[in-house]
C-alpha positions, 0 to 999 in steps of 0.5 A, spaced: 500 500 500 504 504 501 508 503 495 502 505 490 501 511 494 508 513 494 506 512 486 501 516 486 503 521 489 509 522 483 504 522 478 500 527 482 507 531 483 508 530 475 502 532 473 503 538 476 510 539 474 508 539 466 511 544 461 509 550 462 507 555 456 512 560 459 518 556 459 523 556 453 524 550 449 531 549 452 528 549 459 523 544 457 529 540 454 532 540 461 527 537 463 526 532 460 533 529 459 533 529 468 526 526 467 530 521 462 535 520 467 531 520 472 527 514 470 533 510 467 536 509 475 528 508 477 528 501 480 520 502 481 517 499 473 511 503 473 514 510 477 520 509 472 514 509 466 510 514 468 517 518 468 519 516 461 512 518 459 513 525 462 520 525 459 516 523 452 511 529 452 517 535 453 521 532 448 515 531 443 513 539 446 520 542 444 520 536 437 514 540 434 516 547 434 524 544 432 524 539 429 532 536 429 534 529 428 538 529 435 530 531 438 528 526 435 533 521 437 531 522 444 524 521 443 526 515 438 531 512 445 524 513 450 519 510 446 524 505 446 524 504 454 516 503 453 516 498 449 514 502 443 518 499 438 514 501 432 515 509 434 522 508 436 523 505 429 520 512 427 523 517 429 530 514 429 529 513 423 527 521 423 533 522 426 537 517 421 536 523 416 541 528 419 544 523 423 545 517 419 553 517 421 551 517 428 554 509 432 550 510 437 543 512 434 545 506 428 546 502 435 539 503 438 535 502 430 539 496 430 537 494 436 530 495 436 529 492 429 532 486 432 526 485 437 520 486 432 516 480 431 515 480 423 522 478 420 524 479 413 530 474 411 535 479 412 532 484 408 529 487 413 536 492 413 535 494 406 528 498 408 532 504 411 534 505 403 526 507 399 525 502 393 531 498 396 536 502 392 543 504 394 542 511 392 537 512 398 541 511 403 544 519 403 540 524 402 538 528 396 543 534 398 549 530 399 548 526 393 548 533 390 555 535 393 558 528 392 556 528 383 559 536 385 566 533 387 567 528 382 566 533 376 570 538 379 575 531 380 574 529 374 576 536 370 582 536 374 584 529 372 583 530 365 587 537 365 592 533 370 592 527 363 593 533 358 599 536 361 602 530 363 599 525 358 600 520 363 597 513 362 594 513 370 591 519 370 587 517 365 584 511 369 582 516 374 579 520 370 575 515 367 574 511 373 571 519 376 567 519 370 564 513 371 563 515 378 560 522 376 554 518 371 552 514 376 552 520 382 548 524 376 543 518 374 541 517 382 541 525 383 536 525 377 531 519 379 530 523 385 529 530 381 524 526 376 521 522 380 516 524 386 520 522 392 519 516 396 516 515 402 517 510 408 512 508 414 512 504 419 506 500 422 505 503 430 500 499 431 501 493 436 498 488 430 494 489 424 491 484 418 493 486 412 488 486 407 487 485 399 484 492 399 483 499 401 477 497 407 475 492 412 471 488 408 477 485 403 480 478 404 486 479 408 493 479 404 497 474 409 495 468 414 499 472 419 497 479 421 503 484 421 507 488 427 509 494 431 515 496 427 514 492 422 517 499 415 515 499 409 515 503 402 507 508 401 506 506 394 500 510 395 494 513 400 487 512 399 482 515 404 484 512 410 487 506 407 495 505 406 497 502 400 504 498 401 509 495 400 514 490 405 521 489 404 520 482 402 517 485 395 510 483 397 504 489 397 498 490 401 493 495 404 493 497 411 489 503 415 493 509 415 492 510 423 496 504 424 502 507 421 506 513 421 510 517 415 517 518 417 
């Protein structure tokens, strides 16, 4: 008894302690990292929930009006400490957009995937990249620096081989080319085409269906899980048209999952 009473009393206390609308967004981030850190050495499960939960609203709080790839790593790591896998696949996937160098947010997305129920045979990694395509993997705009370098590398190679009419730096200057048609091609997919989008299904489980309502045959024996991701072939209504990273299609209701 008196452990649920100390319980609630927290809860009380931290209901009353919420962000304040006359807080700077640096004051609330203060906050919900001692909150984090507080919950993280809580030895009581459910005070150390309800500490992650009040870490969560100030970090989501300060993510909506700035949003940044480290905030999002924070909310990705508490939504990992509750049990929610397929919103901490979320947001590190947010967070991997700016961050995609990062050891330790590539750690806890790997750890994370790891613990989903719905594996792919291995493919399951490839998902991060959309259309499972390796010019995926970076970004538009550092795609774009990366096909600037090599034409400038490739220019100074072709002037290098025209003063010196050395046989190496003519392999290098068509080893730069090749690499600068292969950058330009992937820079010029994402330019004519509409980008892709990526999800992640947040719901606990869900059947998937042959169509867009309830109505239709479900698409598998087995419904899919929290933190299972997936490419949006396209949205209808409510329903989400998709494809797995197995290469197999079905519908979902959009509430089920989250857009990165």
């Amino acid at each position: 008894m008196k452990a649920i009473t100390s319980l609630l009393l927290l809860c009380i206390a931290l209901c009353l302690a919420g962000p304040s609308q006359g807080q700077s967004d640096q004051e609330i981030l203060a906050q919900a990292h001692a909150l984090f850190q507080q919950a993280s050495d809580e030895k009581e499960q459910a005070a150390a929930q309800e500490l992650y939960q009040q870490a969560l609203l100030r970090y989501e709080q300060v993510y909506r009006s700035e949003e940044n790839g480290r905030l999002a790593y924070n909310i990705g790591n508490t939504y990992y400490r509750l049990g929610d896998l397929g919103r901490a696949v979320v947001n590190y996937r947010r967070a991997e957009q700016e961050l995609m160098g990062d050891a330790n947010l590539q750690h806890n997305l790997a750890l994370a995937r790891a613990q989903r129920q719905d594996q792919f045979g291995g493919r399951q990694e490839k998902i991060s990249a959309a259309a499972f395509n390796l010019h995926r993997t970076l970004p538009l705009h550092l795609r774009t620096q990366i096909l600037l370098g090599l034409y400038v590398a490739f220019w100074l190679a072709i002037i290098f081989w025209y003063l010196k009419k050395d046989a190496v730096a003519a392999w290098i200057a068509g080893g730069l080319l090749l690499a600068a048609l292969l950058a330009g091609t992937s820079v010029g997919l994402d330019t004519l085409q509409p980008p892709v989008r990526e999800g992640v299904i947040v719901a606990p489980e869900i059947m998937a269906r042959q169509g867009d309502g309830g109505n239709y045959q479900a698409a598998f024996d087995s419904p899919l899980h929290s933190g299972t991701e997936f490419i949006l072939v396209v949205k209808r209504g409510y329903w989400l048209h998709i494809e797995l990273p197995d290469g197999r299609q079905c519908w979902i209701p959009a509430r089920s999952a989250e857009l990165i």
